[in-house]
N, C-alpha and C positions, 0 to 999 in steps of 0.2 A: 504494500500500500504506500504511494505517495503522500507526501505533506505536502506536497507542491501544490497551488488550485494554478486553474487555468484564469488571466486577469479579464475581468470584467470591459467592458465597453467604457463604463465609467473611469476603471482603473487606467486603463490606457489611453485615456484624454488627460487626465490630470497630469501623467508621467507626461504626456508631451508639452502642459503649460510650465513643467518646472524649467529653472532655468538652463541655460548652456552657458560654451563659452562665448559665442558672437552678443555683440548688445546693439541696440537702437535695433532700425530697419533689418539688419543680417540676421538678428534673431527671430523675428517676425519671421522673415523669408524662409530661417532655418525650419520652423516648428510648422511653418505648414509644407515642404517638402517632404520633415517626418511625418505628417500626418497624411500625407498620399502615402508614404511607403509602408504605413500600417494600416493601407489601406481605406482612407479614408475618400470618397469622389467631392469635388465640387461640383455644387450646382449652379446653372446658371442662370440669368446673368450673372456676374459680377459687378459688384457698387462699386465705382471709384464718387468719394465724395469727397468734400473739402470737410478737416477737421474742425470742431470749435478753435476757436471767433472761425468766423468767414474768413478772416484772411488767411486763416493759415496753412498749413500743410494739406496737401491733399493724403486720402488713403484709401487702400480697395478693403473692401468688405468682401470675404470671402464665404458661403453658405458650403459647411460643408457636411456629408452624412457618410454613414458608413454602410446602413443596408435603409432597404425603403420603411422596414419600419423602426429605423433606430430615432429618436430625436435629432432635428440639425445644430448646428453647432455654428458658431461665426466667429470667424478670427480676421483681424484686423491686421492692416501690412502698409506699413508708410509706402508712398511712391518710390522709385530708387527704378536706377537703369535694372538690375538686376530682376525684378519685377515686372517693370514695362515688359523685357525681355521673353521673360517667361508667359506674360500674360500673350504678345504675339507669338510666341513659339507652340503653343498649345492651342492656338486659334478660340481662342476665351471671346464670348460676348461678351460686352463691356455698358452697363448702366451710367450716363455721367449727369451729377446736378450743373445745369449751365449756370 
């Protein structure tokens, strides 16, 4: 008999909010690349919004789920080339508040 359980849906969302080592935007960028490789999909669209106030930074809002009937989840990711990048490389619909 194993002690070992197998981690929850829950459990393996929280393990991906903890921290790493990248910080600002790389780490945003980092936790949801981990979260596609644990399998997580986005939905689409994607929100690119401007952060509170209005002027500032913009960020994509990411809807992401892991089976149809798991709860979705939203992870947020400053803008950064490395984003832009990937949001064109993946051919991502894109929502923008003008």
């Amino acid at each position: 008999m194993s002690l070992r359980s197998t981690p929850t849906q829950e459990d393996t969302w929280s393990l991906l909010q903890e921290p790493a080592c990248p910080t600002g935007p790389e780490l945003r960028y980092s936790l949801l690349l981990a979260a596609l490789d644990a399998g997580w999909r986005i939905e689409e669209p994607v929100y690119l919004r401007r952060r509170w106030p209005e002027s500032g930074p913009r960020v994509y809002h990411f809807i992401l789920r892991r089976s149809r009937l798991s709860p979705p989840r939203i992870l947020t990711v400053p803008q950064s080339t490395e984003i832009e990048g990937f949001v064109r490389m993946e051919g991502l619909r894109v929502s923008t508040d003008q």
